[in-house]
C-alpha positions as CSV (number, residue, x, y, z in Angstrom):
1,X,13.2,-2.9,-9.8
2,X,15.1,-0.1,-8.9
3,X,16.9,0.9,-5.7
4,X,15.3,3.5,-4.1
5,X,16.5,4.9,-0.5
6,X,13.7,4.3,1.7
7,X,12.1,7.7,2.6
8,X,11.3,7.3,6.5
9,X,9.2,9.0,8.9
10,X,10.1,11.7,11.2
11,X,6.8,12.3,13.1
12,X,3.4,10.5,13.9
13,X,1.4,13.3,12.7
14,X,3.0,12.8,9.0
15,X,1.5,9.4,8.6
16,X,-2.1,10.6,10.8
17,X,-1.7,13.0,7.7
18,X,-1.7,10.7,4.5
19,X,-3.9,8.0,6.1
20,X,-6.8,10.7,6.7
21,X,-5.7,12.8,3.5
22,X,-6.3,9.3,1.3
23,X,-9.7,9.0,2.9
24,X,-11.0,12.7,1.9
25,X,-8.9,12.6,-1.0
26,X,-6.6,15.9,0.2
27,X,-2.8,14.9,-0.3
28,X,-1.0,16.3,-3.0
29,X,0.0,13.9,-5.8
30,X,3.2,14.1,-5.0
31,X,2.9,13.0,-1.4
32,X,1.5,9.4,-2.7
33,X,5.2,7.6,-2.8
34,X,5.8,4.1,-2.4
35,X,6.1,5.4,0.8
36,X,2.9,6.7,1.7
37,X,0.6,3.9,0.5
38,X,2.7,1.6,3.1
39,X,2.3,4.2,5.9
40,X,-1.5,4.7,4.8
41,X,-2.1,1.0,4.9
42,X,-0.5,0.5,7.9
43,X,-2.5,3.5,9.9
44,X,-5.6,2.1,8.4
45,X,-5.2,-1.3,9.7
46,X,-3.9,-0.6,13.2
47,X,-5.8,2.8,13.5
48,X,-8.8,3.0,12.2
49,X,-10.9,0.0,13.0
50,X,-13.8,1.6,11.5
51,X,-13.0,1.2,8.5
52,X,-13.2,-2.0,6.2
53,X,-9.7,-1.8,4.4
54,X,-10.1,-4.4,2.4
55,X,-13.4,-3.8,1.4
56,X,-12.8,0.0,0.3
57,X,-8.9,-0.2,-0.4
58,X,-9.5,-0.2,-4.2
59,X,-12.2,2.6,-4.0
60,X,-10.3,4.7,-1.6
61,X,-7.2,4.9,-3.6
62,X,-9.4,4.9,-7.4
63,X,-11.1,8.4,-5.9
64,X,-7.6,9.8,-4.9
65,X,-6.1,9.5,-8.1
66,X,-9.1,10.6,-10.1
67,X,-8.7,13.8,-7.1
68,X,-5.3,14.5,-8.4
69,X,-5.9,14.1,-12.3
70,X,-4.7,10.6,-12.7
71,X,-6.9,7.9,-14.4
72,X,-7.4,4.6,-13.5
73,X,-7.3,2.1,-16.3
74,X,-5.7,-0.8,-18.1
75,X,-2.2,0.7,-18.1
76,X,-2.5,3.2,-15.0
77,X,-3.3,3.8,-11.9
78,X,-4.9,1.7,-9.1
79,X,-3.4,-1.5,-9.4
80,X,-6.0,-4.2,-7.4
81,X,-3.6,-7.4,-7.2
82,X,-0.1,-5.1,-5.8
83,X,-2.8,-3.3,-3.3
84,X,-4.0,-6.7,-1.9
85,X,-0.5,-8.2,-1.8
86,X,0.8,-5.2,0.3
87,X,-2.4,-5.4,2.2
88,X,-1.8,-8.7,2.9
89,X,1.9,-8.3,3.8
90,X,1.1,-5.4,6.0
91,X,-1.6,-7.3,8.4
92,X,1.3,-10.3,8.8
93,X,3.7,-7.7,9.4
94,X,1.3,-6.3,12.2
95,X,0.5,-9.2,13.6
96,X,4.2,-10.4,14.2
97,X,6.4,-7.4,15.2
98,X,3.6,-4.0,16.0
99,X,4.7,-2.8,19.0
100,X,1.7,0.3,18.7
101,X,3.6,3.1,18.3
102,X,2.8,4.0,15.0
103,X,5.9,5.6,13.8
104,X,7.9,3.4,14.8
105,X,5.7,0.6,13.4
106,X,5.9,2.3,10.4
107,X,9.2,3.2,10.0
108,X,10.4,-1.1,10.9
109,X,7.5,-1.7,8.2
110,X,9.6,0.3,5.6
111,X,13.1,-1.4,6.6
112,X,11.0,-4.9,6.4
113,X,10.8,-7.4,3.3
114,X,7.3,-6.1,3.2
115,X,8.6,-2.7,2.9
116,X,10.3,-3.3,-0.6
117,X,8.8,-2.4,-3.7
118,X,9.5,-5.6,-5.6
119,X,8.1,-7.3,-2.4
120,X,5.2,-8.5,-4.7
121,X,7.6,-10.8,-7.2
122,X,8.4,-12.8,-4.5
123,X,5.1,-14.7,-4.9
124,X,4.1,-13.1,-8.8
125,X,6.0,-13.9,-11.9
126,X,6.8,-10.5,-13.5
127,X,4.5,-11.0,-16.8
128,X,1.5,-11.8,-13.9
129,X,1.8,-9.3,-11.9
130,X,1.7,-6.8,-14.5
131,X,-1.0,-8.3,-16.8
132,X,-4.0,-5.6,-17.5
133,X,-5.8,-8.8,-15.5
134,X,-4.1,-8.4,-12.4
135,X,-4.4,-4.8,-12.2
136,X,-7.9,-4.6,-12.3
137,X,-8.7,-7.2,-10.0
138,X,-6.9,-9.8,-7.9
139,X,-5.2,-12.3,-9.5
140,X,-4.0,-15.5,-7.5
141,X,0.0,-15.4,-6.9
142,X,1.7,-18.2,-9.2
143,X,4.8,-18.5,-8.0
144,X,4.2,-18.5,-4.2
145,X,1.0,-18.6,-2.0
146,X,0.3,-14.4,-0.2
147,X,0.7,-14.5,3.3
């Protein structure tokens, strides 16, 4: 994939911001980057207990790109088996370096393995993990198991 400069965090209120903005569907388009579904995620999991991330993940994120004009379908949009992947990558990464303070969290998620945006082809072969299959649902990882 291509090298992007990772894009961190200056302030805790930025990433309050895109992980409430996602839930009522209020960010601009432009504000969803690689980026901002990591910080999202991450707020969800840590902060926001009340809600079942991986049971609305795929609905939260369908409804905010439907809010900004985008569609969701075979070539576009919500991708269900990179979602889970990061998901799934973000709760390890919690559970083995969080220290609670959520920017800083954020910002070491970013700089992690996790944090890279051809994390996924560590464990998916290329042609998998972008079959029209694995976008819209999970497909099992063929070249690696998830954490």
């Amino acid at each position: 994939m291509t090298d992007h400069p990772i894009r961190f965090f200056t302030t805790d209120a930025a990433i309050v911001h895109l992980g409430e903005g996602l839930l009522v569907c209020t960010l601009a388009r432009e504000e969803w980057t690689h980026e901002a579904h990591l910080a999202a995620c991450l707020y969800l999991l840590a902060r926001r207990p009340d809600i079942d991330v991986d049971a609305r993940i795929a609905g939260l994120i369908s409804r905010f790109n439907e809010s900004v004009g985008g569609v969701n379908d075979d070539h576009s949009g919500y991708h269900d088996t990179i979602t889970r992947a990061y998901v799934a990558g973000v709760r390890r990464f919690l559970r083995e370096r969080a220290t609670g303070e959520l920017i800083v969290d954020v910002n070491a998620l970013l700089a992690s393995e996790v944090g890279g945006r051809d994390w996924p082809l560590r464990f998916y072969s290329r042609e998998r993990l972008f079959s029209v299959q694995a976008r819209r649902g999970f497909v099992e990882p063929d070249l690696a198991p998830l954490p």
